[in-house]
C-alpha positions in Angstrom: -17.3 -8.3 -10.1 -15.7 -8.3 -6.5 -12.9 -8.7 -4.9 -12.0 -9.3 -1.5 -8.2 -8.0 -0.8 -7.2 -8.4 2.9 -4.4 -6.5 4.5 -2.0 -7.7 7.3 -0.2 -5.3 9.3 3.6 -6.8 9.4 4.3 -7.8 12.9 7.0 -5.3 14.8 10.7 -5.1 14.0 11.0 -2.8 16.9 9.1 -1.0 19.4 6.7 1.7 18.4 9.3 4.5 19.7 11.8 3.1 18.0 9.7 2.8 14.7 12.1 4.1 11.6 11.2 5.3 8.2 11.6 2.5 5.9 12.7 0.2 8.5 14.3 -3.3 6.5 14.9 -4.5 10.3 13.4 -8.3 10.4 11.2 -9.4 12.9 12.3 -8.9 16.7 11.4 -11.8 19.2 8.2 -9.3 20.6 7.1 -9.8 16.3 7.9 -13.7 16.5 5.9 -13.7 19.9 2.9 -11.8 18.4 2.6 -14.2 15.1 1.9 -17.1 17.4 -0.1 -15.3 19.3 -2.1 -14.5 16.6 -1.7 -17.3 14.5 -4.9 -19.4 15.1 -7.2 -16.1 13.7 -4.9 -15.2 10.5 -4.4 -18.9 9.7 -7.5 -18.9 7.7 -6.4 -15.9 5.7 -4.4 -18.7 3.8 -7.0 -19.7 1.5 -7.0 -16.6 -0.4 -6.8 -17.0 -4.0 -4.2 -14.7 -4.4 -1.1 -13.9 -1.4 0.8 -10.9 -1.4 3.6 -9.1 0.7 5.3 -6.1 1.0 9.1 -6.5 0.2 10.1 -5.8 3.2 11.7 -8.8 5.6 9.3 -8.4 8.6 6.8 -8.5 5.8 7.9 -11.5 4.5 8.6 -13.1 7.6 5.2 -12.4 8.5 3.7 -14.3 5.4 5.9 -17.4 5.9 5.3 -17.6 9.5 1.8 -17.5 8.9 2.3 -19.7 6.1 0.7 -17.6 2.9 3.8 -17.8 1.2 3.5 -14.6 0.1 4.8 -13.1 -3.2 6.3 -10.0 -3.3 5.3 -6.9 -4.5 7.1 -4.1 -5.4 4.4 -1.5 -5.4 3.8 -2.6 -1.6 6.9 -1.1 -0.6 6.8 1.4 1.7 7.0 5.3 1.2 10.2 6.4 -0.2 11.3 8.4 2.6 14.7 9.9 1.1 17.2 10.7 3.4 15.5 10.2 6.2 15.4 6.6 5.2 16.5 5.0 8.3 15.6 7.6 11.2 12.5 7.9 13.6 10.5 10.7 13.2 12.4 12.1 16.1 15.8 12.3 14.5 14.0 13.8 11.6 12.4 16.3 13.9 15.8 17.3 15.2 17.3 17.3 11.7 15.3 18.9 9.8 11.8 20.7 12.2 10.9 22.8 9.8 10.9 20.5 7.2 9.1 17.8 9.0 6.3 20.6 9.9 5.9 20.9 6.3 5.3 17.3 5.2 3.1 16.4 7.9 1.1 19.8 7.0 1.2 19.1 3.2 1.1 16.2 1.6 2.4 17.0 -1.6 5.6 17.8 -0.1 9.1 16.4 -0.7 11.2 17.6 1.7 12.9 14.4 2.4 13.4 14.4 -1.2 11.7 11.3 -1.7 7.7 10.4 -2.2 4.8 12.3 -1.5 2.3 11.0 1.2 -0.1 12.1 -2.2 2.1 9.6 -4.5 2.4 7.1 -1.9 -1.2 6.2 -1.4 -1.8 6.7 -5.6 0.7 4.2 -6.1 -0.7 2.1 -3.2 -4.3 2.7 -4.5 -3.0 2.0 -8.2 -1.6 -1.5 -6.8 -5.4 -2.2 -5.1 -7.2 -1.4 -9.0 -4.7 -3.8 -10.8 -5.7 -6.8 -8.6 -7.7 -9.5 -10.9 -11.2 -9.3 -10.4 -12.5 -12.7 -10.4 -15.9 -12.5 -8.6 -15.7 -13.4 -4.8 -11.9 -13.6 -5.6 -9.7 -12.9 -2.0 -6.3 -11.8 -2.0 -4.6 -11.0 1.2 -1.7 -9.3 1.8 0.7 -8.7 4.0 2.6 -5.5 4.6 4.1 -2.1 6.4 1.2 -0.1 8.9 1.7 2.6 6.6 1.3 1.0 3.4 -2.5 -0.6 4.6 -3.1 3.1 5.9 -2.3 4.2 2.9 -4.9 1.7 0.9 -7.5 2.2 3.5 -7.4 6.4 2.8 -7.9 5.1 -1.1 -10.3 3.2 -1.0 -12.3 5.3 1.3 -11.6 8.5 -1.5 -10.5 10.2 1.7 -8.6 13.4 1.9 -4.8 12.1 2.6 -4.2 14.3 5.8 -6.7 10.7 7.4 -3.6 8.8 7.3 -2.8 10.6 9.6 -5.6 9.5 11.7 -5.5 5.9 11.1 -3.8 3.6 13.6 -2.7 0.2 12.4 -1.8 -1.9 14.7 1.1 -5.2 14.1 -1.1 -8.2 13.1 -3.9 -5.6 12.5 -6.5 -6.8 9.2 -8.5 -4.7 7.3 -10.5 -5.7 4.3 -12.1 -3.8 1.3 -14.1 -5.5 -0.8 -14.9 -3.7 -4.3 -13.5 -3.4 -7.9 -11.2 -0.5 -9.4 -12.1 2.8 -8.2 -14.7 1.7 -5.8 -14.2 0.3 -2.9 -15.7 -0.1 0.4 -14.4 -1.1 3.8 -15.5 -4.0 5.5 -15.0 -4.9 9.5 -15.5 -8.5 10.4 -15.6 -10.0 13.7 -12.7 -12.5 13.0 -9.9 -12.6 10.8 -11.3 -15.8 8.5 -14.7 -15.6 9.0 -16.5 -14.0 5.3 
């Protein structure tokens, strides 16, 4: 059995500078702008069986404009950042260098005192297993850069320093197709096309 689970990158809240750590900012007017740019290619993502979102309210926004009508998931939230909930990775870097250093260098380490980039992509990766696998089932879902990063090093059994490596653009897609614990990445040439 299959499954085909679709991610959305949430159109932008802010600009990529100005990109915070668990940002529950809703869509600026650049996001609005980029849905309906983008519209006529994710449209077809609609049809999925199965429509999820991250909890966030660019996340949301993103669904509804797009009109999934996306139901929230709690496990798509993004990485529990701790105190530095809120800040750029600048202000972190200020803040706290040292600490910073060690986080991007480890990921097992807390020194935010919130989630691991190692628990973050288990619990993203735990999320992807649980999906019902109906044979030629789609899901799609919509949610945070970080948390389809996160679901791409999972299902690609990669070492977690790649997230690092992976740029997800707003209104990005990426698909994996697979079952629990095995999964492979897939690259279309258009959003709806199978």
């Amino acid at each position: 059995m299959h499954l085909r689970v679709t991610f959305v990158a949430a159109a932008r809240s802010s600009s990529l500078l100005a990109e915070r750590f668990e940002d529950d900012r809703p869509l600026d007017q650049a996001g609005w702008d980029e849905v309906q740019r983008a519209a006529h290619e994710l449209i077809p993502l609609a049809a999925a069986e199965l429509r999820y979102c991250s909890p966030t309210p660019r996340s949301r926004a993103t669904g509804d404009a797009l009109g999934y009508a996306p139901l929230a998931q709690p496990a798509l939230r993004d990485c529990d950042m701790g105190r530095w909930r809120g800040c750029t990775l600048g202000e972190a870097m200020a803040r706290e260098p040292q600490a910073v250093d060690a986080w991007l260098a480890d990921p097992r380490a807390t020194p935010h005192g919130g989630e691991s980039l190692h628990s973050f992509i288990t619990r993203i990766g735990g999320w992807l297993d649980t999906r019902p696998a109906d044979d030629g089932g789609r899901v799609v879902a919509v949610a945070e850069p970080s948390v389809v990063r996160a679901a791409l090093v999972y299902a690609l059994k990669a070492p977690p320093s790649t997230f690092w490596n992976i740029d997800v653009r707003p209104l990005s897609t990426a698909t994996v197709v697979g079952h629990r614990g095995r999964w492979h990445l897939r690259l279309d040439g258009e959003a709806g096309v199978s």
